[in-house]
C-alpha positions as CSV (number, residue, x, y, z in Angstrom):
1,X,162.9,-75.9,70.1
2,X,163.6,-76.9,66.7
3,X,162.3,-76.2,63.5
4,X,159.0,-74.8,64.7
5,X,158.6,-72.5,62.1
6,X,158.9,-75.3,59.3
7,X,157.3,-77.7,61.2
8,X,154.0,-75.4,61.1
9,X,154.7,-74.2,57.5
10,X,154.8,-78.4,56.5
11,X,151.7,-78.7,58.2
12,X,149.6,-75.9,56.7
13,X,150.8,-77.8,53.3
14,X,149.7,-81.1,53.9
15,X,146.4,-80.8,55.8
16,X,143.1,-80.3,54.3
17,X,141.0,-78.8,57.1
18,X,137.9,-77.6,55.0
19,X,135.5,-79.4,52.6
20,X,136.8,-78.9,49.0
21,X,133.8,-77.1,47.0
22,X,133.8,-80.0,44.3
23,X,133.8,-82.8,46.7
24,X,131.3,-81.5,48.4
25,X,129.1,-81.1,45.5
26,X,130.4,-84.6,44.4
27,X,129.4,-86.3,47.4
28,X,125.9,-84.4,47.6
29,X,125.1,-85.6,44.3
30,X,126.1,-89.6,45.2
31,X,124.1,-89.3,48.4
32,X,121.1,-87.9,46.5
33,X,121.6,-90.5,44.1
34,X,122.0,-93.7,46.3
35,X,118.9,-92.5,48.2
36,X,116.8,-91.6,45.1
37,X,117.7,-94.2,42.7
38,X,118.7,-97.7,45.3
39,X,115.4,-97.9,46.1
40,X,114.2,-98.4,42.9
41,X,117.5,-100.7,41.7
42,X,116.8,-102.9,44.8
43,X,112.8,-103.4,43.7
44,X,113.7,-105.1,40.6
45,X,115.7,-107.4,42.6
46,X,112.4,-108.0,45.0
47,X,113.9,-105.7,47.9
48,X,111.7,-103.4,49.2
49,X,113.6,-100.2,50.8
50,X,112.8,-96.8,51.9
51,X,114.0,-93.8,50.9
52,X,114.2,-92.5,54.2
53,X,116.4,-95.9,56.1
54,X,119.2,-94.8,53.9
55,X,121.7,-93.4,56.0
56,X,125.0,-92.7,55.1
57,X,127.7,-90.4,56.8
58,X,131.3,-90.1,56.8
59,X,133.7,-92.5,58.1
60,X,138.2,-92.7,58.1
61,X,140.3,-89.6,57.8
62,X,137.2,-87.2,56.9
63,X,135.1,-87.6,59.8
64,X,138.7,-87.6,61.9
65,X,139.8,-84.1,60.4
66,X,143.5,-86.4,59.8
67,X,142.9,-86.0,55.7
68,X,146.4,-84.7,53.8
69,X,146.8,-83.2,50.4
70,X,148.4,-85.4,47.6
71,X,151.0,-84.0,45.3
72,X,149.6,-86.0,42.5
73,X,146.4,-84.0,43.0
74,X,144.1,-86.6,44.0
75,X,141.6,-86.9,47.1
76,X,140.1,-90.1,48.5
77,X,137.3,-89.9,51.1
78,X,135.1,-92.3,52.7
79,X,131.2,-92.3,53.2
80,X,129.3,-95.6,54.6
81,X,126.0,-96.4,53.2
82,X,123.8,-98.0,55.5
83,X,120.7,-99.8,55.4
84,X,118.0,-102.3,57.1
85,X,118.8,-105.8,54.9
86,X,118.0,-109.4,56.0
87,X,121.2,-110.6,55.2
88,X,119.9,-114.4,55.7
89,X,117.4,-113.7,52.7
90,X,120.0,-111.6,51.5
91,X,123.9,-113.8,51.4
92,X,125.8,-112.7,48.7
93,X,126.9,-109.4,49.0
94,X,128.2,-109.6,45.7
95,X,124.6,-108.9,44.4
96,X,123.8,-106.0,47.0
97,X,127.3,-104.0,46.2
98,X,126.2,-104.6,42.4
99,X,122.9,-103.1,43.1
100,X,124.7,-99.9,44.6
101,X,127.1,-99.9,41.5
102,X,123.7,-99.9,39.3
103,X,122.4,-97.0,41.0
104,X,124.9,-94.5,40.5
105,X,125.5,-95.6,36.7
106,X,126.9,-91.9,35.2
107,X,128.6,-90.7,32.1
108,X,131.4,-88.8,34.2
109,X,131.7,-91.4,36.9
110,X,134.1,-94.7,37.0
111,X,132.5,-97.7,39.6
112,X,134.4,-100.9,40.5
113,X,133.7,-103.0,43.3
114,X,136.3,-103.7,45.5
115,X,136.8,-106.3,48.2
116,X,135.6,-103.7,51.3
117,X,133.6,-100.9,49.3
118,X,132.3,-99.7,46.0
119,X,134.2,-97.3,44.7
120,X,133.7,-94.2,42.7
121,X,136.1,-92.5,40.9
122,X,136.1,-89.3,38.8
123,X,139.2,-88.0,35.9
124,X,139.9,-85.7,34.2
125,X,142.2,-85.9,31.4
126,X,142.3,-89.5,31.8
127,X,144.1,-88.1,35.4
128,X,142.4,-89.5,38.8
129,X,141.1,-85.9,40.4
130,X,139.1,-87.8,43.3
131,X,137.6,-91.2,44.4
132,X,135.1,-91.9,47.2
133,X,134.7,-95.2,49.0
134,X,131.4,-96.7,49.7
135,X,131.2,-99.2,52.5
136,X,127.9,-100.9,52.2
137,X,126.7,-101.8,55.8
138,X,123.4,-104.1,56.4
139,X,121.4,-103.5,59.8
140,X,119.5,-106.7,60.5
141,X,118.6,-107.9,64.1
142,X,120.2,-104.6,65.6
143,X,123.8,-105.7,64.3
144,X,125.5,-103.8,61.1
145,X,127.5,-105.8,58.9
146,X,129.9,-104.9,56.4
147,X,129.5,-105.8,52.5
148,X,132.7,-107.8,52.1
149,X,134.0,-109.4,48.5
150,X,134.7,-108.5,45.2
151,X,132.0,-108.5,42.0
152,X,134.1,-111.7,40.8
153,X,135.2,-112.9,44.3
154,X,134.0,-117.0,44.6
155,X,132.8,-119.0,47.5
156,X,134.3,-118.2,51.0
157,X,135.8,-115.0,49.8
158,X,132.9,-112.8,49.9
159,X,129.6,-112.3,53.0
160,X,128.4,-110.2,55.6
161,X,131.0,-109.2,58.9
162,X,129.8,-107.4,61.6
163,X,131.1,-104.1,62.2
164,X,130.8,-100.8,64.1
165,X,131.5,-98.4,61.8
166,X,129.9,-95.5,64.4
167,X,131.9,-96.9,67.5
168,X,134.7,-96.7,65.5
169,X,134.5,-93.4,64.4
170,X,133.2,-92.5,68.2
171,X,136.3,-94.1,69.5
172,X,139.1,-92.7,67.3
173,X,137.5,-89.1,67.7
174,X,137.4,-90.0,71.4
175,X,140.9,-90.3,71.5
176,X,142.0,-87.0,68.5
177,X,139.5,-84.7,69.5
178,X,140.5,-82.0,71.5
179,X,144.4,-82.7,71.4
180,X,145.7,-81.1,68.2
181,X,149.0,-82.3,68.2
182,X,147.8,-86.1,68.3
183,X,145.7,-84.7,65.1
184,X,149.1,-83.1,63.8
185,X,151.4,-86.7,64.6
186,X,148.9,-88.6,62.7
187,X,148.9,-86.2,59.4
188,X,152.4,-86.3,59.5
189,X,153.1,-90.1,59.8
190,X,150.5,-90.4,56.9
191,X,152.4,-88.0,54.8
192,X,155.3,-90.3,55.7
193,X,153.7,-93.0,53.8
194,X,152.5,-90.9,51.1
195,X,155.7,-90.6,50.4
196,X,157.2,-93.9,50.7
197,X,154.6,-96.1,49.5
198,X,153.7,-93.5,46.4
199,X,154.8,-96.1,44.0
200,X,153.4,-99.1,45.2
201,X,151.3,-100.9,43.3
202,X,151.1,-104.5,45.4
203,X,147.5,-105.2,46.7
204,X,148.0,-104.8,50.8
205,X,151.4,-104.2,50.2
206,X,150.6,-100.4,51.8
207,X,149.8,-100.3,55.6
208,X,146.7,-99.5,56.1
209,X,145.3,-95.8,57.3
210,X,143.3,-97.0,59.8
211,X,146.9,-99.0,61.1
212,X,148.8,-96.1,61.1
213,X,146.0,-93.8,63.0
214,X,145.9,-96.8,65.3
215,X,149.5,-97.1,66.0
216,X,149.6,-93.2,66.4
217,X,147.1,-92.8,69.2
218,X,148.6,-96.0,70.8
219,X,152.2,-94.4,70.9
220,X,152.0,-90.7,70.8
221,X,154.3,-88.9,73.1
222,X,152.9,-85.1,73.9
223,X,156.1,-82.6,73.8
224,X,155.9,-79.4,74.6
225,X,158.3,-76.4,75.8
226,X,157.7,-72.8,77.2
227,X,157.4,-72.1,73.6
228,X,154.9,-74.3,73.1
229,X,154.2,-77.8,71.2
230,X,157.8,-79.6,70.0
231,X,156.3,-81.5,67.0
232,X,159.7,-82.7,66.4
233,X,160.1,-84.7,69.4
234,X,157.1,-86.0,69.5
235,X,157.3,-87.4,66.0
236,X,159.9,-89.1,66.9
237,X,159.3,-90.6,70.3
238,X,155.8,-91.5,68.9
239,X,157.7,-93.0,65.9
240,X,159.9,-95.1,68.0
241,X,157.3,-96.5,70.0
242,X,155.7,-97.9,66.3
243,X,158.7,-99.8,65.4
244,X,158.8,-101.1,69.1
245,X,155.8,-102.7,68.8
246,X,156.7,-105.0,65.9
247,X,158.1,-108.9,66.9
248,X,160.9,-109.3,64.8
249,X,162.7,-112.9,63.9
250,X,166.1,-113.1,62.4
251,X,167.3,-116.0,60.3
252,X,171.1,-117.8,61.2
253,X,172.7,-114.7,59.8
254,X,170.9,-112.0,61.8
255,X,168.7,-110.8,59.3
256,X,165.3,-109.9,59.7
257,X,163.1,-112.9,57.9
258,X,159.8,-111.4,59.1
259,X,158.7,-108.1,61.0
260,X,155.6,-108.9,62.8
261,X,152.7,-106.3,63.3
262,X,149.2,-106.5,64.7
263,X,146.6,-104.0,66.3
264,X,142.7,-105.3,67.2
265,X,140.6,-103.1,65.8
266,X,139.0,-101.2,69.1
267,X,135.7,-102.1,67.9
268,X,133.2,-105.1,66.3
269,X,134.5,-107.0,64.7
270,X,138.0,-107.0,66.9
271,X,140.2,-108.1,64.2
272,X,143.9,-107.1,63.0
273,X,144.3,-104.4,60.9
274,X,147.1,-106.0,59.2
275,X,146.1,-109.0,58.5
276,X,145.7,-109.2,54.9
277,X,148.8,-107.1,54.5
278,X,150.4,-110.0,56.5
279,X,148.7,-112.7,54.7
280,X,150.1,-112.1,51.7
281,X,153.8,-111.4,51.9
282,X,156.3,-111.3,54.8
283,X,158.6,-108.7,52.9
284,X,154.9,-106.3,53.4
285,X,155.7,-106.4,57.3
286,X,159.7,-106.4,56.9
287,X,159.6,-103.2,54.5
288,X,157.2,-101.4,56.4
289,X,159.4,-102.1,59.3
290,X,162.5,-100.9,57.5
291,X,161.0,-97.9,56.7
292,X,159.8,-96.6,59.6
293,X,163.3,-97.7,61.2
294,X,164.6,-95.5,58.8
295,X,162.5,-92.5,59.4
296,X,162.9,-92.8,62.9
297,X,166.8,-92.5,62.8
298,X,166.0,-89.6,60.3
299,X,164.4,-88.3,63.1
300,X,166.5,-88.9,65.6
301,X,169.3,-87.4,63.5
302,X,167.0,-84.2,63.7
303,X,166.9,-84.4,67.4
304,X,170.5,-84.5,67.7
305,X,171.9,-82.3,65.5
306,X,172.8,-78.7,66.9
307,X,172.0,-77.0,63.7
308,X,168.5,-76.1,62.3
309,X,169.8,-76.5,58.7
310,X,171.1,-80.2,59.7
311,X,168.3,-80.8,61.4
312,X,165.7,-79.6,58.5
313,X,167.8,-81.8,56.0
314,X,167.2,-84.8,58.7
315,X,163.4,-84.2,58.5
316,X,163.7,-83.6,55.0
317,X,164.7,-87.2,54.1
318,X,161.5,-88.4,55.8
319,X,159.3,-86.6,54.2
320,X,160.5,-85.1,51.2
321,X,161.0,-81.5,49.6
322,X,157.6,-80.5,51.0
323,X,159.3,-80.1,54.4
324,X,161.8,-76.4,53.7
325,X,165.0,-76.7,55.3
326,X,165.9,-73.8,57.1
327,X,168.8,-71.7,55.4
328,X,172.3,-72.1,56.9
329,X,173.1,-69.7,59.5
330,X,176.7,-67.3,59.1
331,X,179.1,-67.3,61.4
332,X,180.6,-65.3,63.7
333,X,183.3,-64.6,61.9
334,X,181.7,-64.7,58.8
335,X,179.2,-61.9,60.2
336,X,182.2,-59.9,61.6
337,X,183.2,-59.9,58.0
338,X,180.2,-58.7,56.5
339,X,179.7,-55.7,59.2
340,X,183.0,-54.6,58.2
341,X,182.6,-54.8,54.4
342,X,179.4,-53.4,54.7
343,X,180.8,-50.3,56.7
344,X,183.4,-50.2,53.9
């Protein structure tokens, strides 16, 4: 089997399996916060809300145990805050997501708004150390609905969706939990991206995680030997089933004019994951495309090659120099050599 040893090394690297100490302090002190200072916020605003119908629990890559480590130093997390609302009395979720914002007013804490959360991030140095994603969820009439828009979003582009953010989470763990090279697959492909997309800058140019976790479950390909889990091949039959799935059409000359993605989300409210990377350009789906084609024949490279240095230097060039090649092995008569110098 190959590269084993550096395929477990890689993964030690990347993954982050335990709560860091300061973002578990950081996110104690928000939930404290939202739950001891929202109520008030919403009161002025002629909401009345308890303390106690506050709930708010992880959600994405956290909850999953699929979180990675970021060169730059940085760690993202997300935490839903839910809440009984009448969202008819209630519309513009522009208001509610700037009630939230209100709340956690701090010295040591940066809060924008952004189209599908509230966002809080924390620096040091003027450097980015951590950022935490609040999706606001209403419960009214026994449906949850997600806060949607922007503080400066205008008519059509802001209001309440229904979601499941629980049967989501319920569903993806469903399908992780228990099979820890699934768990393994995903980390990797998102590593992938880390390092492909780390310059991007495009709003929805960057497939989203939820996509890629998505696509992973969908298409992983469990490999194993006598020697145990080949993380290798799996990568890259998992990987090849991804680019399969996209509907490619070609212009007059053969080339690709748009690389077509989708995937439902498995839950309320059923829709494509991509969308809004789709609706904006068609060189989103075509570069994503191209860069998973190209990892793939990385990987396939890997596969082929009969030495574990070639091979590591294959898997290298997918996910950069976090992934240690293995050093080149002497030959025969290059060993002979030595034995006889050394007896020398």
């Amino acid at each position: 089997m190959k590269l084993k040893k550096q395929f477990e090394d890689f993964y030690k690297e990347i993954k982050i399996d335990d709560e860091i100490e300061d973002l578990k302090e950081k996110r104690e002190i928000l939930e404290e916060d939202i739950k001891n200072k929202l109520p008030t916020e919403m009161e002025k605003h002629g909401i009345t809300l308890k303390k106690s119908d506050i709930e708010i629990f992880d959600q994405g890559s956290y909850k999953l145990n699929t979180t990675i480590s970021d060169k730059e130093g940085s760690i993202d997390r997300d935490v839903a805050v839910m809440f009984p609302l009448d969202k008819s009395e209630n519309p513009d979720t522009r208001k509610i997501k700037g009630y939230v914002r209100d709340s956690l007013k701090h010295n040591n804490r940066t809060i924008t708004i952004k189209e599908p959360c509230v966002n809080v991030s924390y620096a040091e140095g003027g450097v980015e150390w951590l950022h935490i994603d609040l999706p606001i969820y209403a419960k009214c009439d026994n449906t949850v609905y997600l806060a949607r828009g922007r503080e400066n979003s205008t008519e059509g582009n802001y209001g309440w969706e229904e979601a499941d953010p629980k049967g989501l989470n319920d569903w993806q763990l469903n399908e992780i939990n228990g099979n820890q090279q699934l768990r393994r697959i995903i980390r990797y492909i998102k590593k992938w991206k880390q390092e492909k997309y780390r310059n991007s800058t495009l709003d929805h140019e960057i497939p989203p995680s939820i996509g890629i976790t998505l696509l992973a479950i969908d298409g992983f390909s469990s490999c194993n030997t006598e020697e145990g889990d080949d993380d290798l091949t799996s990568l890259q039959q998992t990987l090849q089933k991804m680019v399969n799935k996209f509907s490619l059409t070609y212009d007059g000359s053969g080339t690709i004019i748009k690389a077509d993605i989708s995937r439902l989300l498995p839950v309320k409210p059923f829709t494509d994951v991509f969308k809004k990377m789709k609706d904006c350009s068609d060189s989103y789906g075509i570069k994503f495309y191209n860069r998973l084609s190209v990892a793939l024949q990385h990987l396939t490279d890997a596969c082929n090659e009969s030495s574990e240095h070639d091979a590591g230097i294959s898997v290298q060039k997918v996910f950069g120099d976090d992934f240690q090649v293995p050093a080149k092995q002497a030959t025969n008569s290059n060993a002979s050599s030595q034995k006889e110098h050394n007896f020398g």
